[in-house]
N, C-alpha and C positions, 0 to 999 in steps of 0.2 A: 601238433604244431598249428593246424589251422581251423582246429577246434578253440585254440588261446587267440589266434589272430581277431574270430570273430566274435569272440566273448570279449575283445577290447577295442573292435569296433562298433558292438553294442554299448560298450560302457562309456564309450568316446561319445555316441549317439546320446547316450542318456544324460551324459553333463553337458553336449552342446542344448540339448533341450533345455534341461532347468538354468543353464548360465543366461540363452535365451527370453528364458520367464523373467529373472532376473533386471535384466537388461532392458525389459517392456516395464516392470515394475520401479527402476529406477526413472526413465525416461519420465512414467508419470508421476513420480515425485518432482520431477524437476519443473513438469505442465503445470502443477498443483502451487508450486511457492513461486511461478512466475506467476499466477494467476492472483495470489495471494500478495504479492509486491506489486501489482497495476493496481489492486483495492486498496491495499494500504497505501498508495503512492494517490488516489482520487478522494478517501479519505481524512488524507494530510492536505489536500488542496481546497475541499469542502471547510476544513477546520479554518484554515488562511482567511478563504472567502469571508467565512462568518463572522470570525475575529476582523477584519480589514470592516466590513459594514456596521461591526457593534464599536470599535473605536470611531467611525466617520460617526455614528449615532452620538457619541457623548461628547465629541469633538462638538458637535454641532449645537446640544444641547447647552455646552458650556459658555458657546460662543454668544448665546440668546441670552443667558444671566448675566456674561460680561456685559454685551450691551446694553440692556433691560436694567443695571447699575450702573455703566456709565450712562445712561439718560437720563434716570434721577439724578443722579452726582452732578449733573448740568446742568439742570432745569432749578436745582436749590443755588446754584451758586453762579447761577447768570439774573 
């Protein structure tokens, strides 16, 4: 009888260990895709950033032909 007892508090022993490992291994999966969602969350902001300064770029280029045509267009017809 207490020859079972402690051959199932070794075995209780040995799954609280690997449930343990487990539990450390999960933890750092969870370290790992928060870390991997603040990158991809600074990489979505970077993409914004670029995209927001290359449309003010052709915005502004556009705005130079409009008026560079409308100058001609008023200098012929004044």
């Amino acid at each position: 009888m207490v020859k079972q007892q402690v051959e199932e508090i070794e075995r209780l022993r040995a799954d609280n260990k690997r449930l343990m490992i487990l539990l450390e291994q999960q933890n750092q999966i969870i370290l790992n895709s928060q870390e991997l969602q603040k990158k991809a969350l600074n990489n979505t902001e970077l993409l914004l950033l670029e995209k927001r300064e290359e449309l003010k770029r052709r915005a502004e280029e556009y705005n130079k032909r409009r008026n560079h045509w409308f100058k001609k267009f008023k200098i012929k017809f004044t």
